[in-house]
Backbone as JSON, one array per atom type, in Angstrom:
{
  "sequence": "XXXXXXXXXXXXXXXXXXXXXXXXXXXXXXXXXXXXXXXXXXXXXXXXXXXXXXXXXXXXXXXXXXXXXXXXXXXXXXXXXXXXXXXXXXXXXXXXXXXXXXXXXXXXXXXXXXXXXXXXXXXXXXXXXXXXXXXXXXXXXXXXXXXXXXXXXXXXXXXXXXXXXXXXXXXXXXXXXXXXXXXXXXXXXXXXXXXXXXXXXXXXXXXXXXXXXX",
  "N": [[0.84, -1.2, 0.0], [0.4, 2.06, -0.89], [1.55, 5.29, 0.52], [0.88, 8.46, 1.25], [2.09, 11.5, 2.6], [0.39, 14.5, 3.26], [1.45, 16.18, 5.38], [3.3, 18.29, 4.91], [2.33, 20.03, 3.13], [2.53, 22.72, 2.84], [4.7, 24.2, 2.82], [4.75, 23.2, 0.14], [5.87, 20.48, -0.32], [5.33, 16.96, -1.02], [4.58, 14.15, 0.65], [5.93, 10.24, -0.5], [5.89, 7.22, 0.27], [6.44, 4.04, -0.87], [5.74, 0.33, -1.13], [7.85, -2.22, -1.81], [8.5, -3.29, -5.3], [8.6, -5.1, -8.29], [9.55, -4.75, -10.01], [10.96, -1.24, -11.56], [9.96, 1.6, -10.19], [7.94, 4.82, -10.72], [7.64, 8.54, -9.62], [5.4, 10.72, -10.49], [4.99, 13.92, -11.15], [2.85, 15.69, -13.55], [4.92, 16.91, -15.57], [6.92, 15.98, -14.19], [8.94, 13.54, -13.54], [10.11, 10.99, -11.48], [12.38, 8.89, -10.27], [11.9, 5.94, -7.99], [14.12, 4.73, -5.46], [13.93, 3.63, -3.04], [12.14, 2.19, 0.02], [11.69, 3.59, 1.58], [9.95, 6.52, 3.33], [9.74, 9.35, 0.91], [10.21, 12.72, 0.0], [8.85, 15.59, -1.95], [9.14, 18.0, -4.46], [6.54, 20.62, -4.58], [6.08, 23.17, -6.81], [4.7, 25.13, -6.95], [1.76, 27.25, -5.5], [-1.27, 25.67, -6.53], [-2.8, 23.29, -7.51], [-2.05, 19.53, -7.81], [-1.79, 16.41, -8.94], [-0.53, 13.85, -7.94], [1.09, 10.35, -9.34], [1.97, 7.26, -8.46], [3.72, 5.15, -10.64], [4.07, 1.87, -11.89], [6.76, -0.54, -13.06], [6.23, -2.85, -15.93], [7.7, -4.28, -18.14], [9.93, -3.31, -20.28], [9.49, -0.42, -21.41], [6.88, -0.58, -20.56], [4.83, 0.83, -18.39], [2.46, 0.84, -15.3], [-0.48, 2.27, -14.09], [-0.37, 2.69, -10.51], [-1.19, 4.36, -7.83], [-2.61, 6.92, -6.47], [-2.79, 10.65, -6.02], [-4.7, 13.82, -5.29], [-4.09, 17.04, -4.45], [-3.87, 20.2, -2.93], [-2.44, 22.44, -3.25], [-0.81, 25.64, -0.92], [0.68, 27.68, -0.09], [1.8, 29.88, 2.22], [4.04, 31.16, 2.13], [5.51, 31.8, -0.53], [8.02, 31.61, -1.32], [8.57, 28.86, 0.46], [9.23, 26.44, -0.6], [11.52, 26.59, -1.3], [13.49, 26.37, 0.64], [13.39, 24.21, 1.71], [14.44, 20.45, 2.85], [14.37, 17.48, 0.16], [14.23, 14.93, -2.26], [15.83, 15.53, -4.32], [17.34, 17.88, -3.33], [19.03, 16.39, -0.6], [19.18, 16.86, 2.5], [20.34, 16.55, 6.13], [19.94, 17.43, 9.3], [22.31, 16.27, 10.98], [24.27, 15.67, 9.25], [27.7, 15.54, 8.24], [28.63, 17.89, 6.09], [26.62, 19.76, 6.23], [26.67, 20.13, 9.03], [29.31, 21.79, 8.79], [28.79, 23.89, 7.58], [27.09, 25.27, 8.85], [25.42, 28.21, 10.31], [26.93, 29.63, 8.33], [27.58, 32.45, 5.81], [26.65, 33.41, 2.64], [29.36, 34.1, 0.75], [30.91, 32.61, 2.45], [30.13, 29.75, 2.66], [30.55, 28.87, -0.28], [33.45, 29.46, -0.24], [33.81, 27.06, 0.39], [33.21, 25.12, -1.61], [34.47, 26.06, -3.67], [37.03, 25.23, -5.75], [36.4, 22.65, -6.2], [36.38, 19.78, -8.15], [35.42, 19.6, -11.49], [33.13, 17.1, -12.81], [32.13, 16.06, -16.1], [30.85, 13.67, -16.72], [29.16, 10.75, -15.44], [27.07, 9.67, -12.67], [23.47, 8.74, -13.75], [20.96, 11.4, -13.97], [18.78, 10.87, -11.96], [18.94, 9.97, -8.88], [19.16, 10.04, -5.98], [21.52, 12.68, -5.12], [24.71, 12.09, -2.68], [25.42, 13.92, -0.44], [27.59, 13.9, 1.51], [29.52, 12.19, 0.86], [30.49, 13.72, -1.6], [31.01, 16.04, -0.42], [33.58, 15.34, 0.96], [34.66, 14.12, -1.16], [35.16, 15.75, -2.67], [34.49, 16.3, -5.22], [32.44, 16.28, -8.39], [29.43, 15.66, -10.57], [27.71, 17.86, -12.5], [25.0, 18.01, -11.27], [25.98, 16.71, -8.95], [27.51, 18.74, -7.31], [26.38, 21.08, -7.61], [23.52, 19.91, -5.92], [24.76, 19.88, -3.58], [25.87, 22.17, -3.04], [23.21, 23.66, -2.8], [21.67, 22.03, -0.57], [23.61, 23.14, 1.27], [22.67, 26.09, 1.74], [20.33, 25.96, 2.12], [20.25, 24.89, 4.47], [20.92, 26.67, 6.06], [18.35, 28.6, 5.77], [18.42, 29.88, 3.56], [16.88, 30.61, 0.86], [16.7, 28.97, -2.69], [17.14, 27.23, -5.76], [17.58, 24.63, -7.16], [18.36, 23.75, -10.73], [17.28, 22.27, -13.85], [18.54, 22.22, -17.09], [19.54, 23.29, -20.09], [23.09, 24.27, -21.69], [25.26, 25.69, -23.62], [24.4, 23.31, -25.7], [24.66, 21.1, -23.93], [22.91, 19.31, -21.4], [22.24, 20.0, -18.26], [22.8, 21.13, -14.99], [22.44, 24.17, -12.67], [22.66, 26.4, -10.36], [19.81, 29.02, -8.85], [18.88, 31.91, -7.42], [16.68, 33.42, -4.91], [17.14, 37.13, -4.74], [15.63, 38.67, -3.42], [14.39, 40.38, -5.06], [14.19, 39.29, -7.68], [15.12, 36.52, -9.57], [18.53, 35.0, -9.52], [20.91, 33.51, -11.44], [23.64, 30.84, -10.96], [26.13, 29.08, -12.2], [27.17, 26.66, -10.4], [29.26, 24.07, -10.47], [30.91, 24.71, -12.86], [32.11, 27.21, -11.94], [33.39, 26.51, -9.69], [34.99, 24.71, -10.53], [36.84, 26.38, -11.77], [37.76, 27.84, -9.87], [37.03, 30.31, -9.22], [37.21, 33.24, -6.81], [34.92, 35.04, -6.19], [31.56, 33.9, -6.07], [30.03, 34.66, -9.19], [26.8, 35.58, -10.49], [26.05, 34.1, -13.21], [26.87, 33.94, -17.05], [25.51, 34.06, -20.5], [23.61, 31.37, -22.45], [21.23, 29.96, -21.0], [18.68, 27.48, -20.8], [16.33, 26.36, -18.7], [14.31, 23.88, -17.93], [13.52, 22.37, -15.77], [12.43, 22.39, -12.37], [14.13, 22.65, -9.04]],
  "CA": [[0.0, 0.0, 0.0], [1.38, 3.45, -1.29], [1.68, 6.12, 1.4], [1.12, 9.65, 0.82], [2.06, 12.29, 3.39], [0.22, 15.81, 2.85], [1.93, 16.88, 6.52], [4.17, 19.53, 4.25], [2.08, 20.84, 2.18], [2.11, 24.02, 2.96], [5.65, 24.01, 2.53], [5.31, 22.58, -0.87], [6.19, 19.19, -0.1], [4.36, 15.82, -0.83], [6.16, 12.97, 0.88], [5.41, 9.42, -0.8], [6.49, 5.63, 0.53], [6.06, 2.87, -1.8], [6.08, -0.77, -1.3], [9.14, -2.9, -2.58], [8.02, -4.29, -6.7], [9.58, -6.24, -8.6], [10.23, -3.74, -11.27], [11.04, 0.04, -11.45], [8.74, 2.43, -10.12], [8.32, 6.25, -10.84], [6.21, 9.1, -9.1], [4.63, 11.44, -11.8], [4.15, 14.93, -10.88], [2.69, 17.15, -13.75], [5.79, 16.53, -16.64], [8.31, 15.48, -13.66], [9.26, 11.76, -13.22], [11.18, 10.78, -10.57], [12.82, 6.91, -10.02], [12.26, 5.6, -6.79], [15.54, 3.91, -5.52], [14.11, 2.99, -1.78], [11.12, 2.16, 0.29], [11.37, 4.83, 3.28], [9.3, 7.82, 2.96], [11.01, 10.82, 0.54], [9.24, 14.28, -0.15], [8.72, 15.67, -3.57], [8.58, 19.3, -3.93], [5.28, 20.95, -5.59], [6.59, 24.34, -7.37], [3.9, 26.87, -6.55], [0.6, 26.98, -5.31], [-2.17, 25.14, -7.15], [-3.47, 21.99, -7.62], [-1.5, 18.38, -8.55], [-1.95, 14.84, -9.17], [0.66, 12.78, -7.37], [1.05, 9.62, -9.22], [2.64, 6.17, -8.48], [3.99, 4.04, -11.44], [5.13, 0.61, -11.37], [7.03, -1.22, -14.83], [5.74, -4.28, -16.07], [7.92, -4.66, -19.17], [10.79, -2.67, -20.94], [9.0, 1.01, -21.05], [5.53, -0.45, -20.04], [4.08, 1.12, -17.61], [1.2, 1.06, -14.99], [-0.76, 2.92, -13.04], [-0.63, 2.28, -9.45], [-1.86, 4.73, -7.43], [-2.51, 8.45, -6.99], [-4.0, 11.39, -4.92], [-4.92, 14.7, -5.98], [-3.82, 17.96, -3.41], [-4.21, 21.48, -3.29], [-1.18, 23.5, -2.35], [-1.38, 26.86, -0.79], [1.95, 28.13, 1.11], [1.61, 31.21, 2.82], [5.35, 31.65, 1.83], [5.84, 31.32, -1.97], [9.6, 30.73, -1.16], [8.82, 28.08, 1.65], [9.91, 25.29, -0.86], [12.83, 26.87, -1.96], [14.14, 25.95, 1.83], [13.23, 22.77, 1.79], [15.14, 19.21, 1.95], [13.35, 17.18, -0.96], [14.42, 13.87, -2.78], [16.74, 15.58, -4.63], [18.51, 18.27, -2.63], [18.27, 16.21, 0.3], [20.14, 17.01, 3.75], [19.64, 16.56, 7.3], [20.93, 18.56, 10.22], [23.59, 16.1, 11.46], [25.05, 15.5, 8.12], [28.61, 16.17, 7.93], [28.54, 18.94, 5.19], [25.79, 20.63, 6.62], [27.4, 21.08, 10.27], [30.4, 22.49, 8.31], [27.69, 25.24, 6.57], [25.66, 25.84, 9.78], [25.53, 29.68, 10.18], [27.88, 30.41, 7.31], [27.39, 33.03, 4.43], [26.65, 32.29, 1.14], [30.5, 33.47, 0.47], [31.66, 31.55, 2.93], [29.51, 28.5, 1.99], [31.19, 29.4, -1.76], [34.66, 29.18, -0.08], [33.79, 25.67, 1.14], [32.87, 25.22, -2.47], [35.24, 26.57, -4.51], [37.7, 24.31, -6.35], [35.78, 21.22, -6.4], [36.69, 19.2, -9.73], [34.06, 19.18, -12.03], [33.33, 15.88, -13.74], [31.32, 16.04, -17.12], [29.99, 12.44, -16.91], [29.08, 10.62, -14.19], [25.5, 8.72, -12.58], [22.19, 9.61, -14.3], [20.25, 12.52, -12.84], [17.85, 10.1, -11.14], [19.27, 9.57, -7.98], [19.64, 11.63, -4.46], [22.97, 12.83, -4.78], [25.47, 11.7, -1.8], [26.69, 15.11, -0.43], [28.3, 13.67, 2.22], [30.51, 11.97, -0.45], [30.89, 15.16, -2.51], [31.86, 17.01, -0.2], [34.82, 14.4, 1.11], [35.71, 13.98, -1.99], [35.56, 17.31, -3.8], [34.27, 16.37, -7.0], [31.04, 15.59, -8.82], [28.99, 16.16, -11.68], [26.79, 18.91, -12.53], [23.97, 17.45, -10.01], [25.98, 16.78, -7.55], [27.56, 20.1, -6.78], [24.83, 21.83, -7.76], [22.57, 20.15, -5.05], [25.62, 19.96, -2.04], [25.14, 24.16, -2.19], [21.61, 24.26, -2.31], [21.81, 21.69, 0.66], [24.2, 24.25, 2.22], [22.74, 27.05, 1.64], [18.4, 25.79, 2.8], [20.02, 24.45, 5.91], [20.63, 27.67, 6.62], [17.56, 28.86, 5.63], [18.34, 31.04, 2.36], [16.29, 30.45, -0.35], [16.91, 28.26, -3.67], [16.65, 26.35, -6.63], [18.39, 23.81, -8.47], [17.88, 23.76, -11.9], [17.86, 21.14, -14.91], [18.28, 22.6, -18.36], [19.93, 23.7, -21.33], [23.42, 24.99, -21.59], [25.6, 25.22, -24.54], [23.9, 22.8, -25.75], [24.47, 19.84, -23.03], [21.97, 18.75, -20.38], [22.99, 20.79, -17.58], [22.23, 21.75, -13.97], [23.14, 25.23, -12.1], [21.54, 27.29, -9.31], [19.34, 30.31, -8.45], [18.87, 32.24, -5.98], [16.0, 35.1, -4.94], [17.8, 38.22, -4.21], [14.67, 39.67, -3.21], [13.45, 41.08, -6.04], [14.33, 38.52, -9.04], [16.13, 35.03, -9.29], [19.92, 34.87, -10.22], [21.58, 32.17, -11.81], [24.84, 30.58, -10.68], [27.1, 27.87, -12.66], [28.13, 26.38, -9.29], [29.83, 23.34, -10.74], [31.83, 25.67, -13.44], [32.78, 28.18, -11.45], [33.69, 25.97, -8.57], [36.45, 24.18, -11.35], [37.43, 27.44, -12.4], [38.05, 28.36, -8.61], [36.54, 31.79, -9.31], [37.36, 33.4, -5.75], [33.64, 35.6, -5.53], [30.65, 33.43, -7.15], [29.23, 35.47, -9.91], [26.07, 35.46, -11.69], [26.19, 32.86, -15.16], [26.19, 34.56, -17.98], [25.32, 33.38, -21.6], [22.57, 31.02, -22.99], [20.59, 28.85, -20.36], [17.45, 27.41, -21.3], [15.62, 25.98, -18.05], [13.67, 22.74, -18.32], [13.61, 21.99, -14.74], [13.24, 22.84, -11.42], [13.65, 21.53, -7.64]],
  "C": [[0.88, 1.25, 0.0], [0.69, 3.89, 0.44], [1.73, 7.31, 1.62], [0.78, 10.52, 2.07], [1.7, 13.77, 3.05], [0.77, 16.44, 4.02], [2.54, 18.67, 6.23], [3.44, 20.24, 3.45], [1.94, 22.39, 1.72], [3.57, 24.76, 2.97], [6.43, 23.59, 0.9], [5.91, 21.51, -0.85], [5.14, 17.84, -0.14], [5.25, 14.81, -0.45], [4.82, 11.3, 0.4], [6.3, 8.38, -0.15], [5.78, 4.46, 0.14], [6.56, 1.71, -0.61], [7.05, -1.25, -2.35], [8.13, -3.38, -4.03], [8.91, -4.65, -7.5], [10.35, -5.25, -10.07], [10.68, -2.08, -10.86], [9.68, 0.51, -10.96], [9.16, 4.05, -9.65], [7.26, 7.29, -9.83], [6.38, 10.26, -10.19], [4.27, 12.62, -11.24], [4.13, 15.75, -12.11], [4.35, 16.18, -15.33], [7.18, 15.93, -15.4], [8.2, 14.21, -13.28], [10.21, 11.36, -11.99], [11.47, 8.85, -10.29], [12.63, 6.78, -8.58], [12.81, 4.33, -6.6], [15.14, 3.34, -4.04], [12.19, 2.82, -1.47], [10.45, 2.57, 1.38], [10.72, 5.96, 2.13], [10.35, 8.92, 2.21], [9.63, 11.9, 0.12], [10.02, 14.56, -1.92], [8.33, 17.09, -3.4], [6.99, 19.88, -5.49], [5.51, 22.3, -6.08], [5.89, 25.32, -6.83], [2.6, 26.39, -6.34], [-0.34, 26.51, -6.45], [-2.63, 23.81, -6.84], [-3.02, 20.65, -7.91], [-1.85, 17.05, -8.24], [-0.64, 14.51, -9.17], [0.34, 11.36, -7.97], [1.76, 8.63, -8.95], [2.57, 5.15, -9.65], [4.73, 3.12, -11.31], [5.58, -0.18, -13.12], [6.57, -2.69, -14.81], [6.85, -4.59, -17.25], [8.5, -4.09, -19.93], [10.07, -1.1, -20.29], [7.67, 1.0, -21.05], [5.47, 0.03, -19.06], [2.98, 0.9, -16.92], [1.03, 1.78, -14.03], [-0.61, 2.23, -11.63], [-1.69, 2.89, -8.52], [-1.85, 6.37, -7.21], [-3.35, 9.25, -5.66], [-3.48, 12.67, -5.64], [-4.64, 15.74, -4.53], [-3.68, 19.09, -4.01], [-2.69, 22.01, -2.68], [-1.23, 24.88, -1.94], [-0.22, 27.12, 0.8], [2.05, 29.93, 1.31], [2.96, 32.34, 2.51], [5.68, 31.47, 0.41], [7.34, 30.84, -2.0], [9.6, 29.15, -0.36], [9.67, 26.6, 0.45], [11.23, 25.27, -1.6], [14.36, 26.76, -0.52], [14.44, 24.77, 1.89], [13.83, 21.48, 1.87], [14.19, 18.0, 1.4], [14.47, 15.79, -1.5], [15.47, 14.3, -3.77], [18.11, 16.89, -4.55], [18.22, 17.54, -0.86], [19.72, 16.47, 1.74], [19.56, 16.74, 5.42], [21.03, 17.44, 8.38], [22.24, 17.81, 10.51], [24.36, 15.64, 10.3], [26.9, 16.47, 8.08], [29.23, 17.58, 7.2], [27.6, 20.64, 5.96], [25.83, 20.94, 8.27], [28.18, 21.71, 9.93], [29.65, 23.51, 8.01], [27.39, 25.93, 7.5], [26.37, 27.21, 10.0], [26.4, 30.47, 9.53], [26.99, 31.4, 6.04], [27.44, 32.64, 3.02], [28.58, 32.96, 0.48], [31.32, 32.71, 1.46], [31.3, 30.21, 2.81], [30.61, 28.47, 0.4], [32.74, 28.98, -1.43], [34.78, 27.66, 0.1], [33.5, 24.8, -0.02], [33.86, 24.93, -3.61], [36.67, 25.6, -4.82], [37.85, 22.53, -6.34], [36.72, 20.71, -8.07], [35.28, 18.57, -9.89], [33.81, 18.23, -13.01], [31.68, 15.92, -14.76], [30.19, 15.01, -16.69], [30.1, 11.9, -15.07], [27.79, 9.17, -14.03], [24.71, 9.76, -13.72], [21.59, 10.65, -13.46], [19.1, 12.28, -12.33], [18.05, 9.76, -9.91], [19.96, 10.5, -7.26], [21.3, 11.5, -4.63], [23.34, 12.42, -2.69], [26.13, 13.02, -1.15], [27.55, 14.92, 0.19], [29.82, 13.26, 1.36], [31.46, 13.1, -1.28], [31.8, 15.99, -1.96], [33.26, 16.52, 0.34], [35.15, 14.32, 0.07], [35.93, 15.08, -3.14], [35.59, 17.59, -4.81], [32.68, 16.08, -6.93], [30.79, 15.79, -10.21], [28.15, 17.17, -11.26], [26.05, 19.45, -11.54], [24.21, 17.72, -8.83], [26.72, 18.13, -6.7], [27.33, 20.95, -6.5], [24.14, 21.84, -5.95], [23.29, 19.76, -3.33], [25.71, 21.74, -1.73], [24.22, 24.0, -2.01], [21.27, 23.78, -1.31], [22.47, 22.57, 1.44], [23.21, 25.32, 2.68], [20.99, 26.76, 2.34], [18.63, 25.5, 3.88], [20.38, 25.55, 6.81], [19.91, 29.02, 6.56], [17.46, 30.34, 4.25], [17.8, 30.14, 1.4], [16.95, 30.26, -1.63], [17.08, 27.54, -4.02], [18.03, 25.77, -6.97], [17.5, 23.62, -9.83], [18.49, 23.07, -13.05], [17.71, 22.09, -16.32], [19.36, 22.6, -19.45], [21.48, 24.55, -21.63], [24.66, 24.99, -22.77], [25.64, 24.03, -24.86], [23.85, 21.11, -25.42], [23.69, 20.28, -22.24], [23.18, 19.13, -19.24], [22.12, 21.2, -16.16], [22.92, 23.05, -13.03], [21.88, 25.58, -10.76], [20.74, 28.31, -9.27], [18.97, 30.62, -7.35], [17.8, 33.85, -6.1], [16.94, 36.55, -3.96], [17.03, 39.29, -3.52], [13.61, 40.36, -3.97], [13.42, 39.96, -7.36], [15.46, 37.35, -8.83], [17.12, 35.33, -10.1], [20.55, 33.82, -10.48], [23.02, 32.4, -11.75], [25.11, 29.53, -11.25], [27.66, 27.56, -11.6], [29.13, 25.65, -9.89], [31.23, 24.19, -11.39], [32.79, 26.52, -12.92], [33.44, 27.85, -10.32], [35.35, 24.7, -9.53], [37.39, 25.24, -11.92], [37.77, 27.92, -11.44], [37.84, 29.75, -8.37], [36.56, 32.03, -7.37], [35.52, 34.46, -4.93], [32.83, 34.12, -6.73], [29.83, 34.67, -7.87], [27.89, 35.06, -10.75], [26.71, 34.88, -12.91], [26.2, 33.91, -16.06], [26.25, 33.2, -19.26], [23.91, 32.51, -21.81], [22.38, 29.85, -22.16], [19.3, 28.88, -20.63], [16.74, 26.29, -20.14], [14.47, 24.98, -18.63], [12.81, 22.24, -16.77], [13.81, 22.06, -13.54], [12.94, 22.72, -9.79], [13.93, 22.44, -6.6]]
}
């Protein structure tokens, strides 16, 4: 029996816990897919207030599919940022996490210093699976993903606001950050600029084309 927690919702969070099957199984929010790799509860974030259909798919058969099961929820966060705090299935952190005692009450440039000359590896896992930050940050590399979502873990556990983001960037499949400054979201090439050891993080420039975003 699926398991759907609306506890968060107001937060932007749906938390789901499947039963073990014998095949793959995805949860469906809306155009986002997600793999589920376990059978403890994980949270799923819901972008902005409205309305969504949470579903559960299970594989029967190469790229068959079936339905399993589903529930329909309203969202309505008093904070339009609140899920840009958040830890979620794929920036996920917890307080006693190694990384994220190193962060606790740091600045986003001093988070950035803690950051800064990672090695950035092109290839890697697929972008289906909770990055390891603990890993990442011991070992001071990743891909795109995972550097990406070891700041935005930094940076929500100490309660600043932002995104990770899947998209478009000379023209590879690409993930970077943003961040509300208050008035408008800024995009950061963490990964990039964290191999390039840039000493301030600056605003991206050039041609990103957003697809995706957690």
């Amino acid at each position: 029996m699926t398991t759907f927690d609306t506890s968060k919702l107001s937060v932007g969070l749906i938390g789901v816990k499947v039963e073990p099957h014998a095949g793959r199984q995805k949860i469906t929010i809306g155009k986002y897919q997600y793999e589920v790799h376990t059978d403890e509860l994980l949270y799923y974030p819901l972008q902005e207030n409205g309305e969504y259909t949470v579903c559960l798919i299970q594989q029967e058969s190469g790229n068959v599919y079936k339905y399993a099961d589903s529930i329909t929820v309203n969202v309505d966060m008093p904070d339009p940022l609140a899920v840009w705090r958040q830890s979620h299935c794929y920036i996920y952190w917890t307080p006693d996490m190694i990384p994220i005692r190193a962060a606790a009450g740091k600045t986003i440039p001093e988070i950035w210093r803690m950051i800064r000359g990672f090695k950035y590896e092109k290839t890697g896992r697929e972008f289906i699976i909770t990055p390891d930050i603990t890993r990442i940050y011991a070992d001071k590399d990743g891909n795109c993903f995972d550097i990406t979502a070891l700041f935005c873990s930094m940076l929500r556990s100490n309660d600043i606001p932002c995104k990770m983001i899947f998209g478009y960037h000379a023209g590879e499949f690409h993930a970077w950050a943003e961040m509300w400054n208050g008035k408008e979201r800024i995009r950061y090439d963490v990964s990039k600029s964290a191999a390039r050891r840039q000493r301030v993080l600056r605003p991206a420039r050039g041609e990103y084309k957003a697809e995706y975003e957690y």
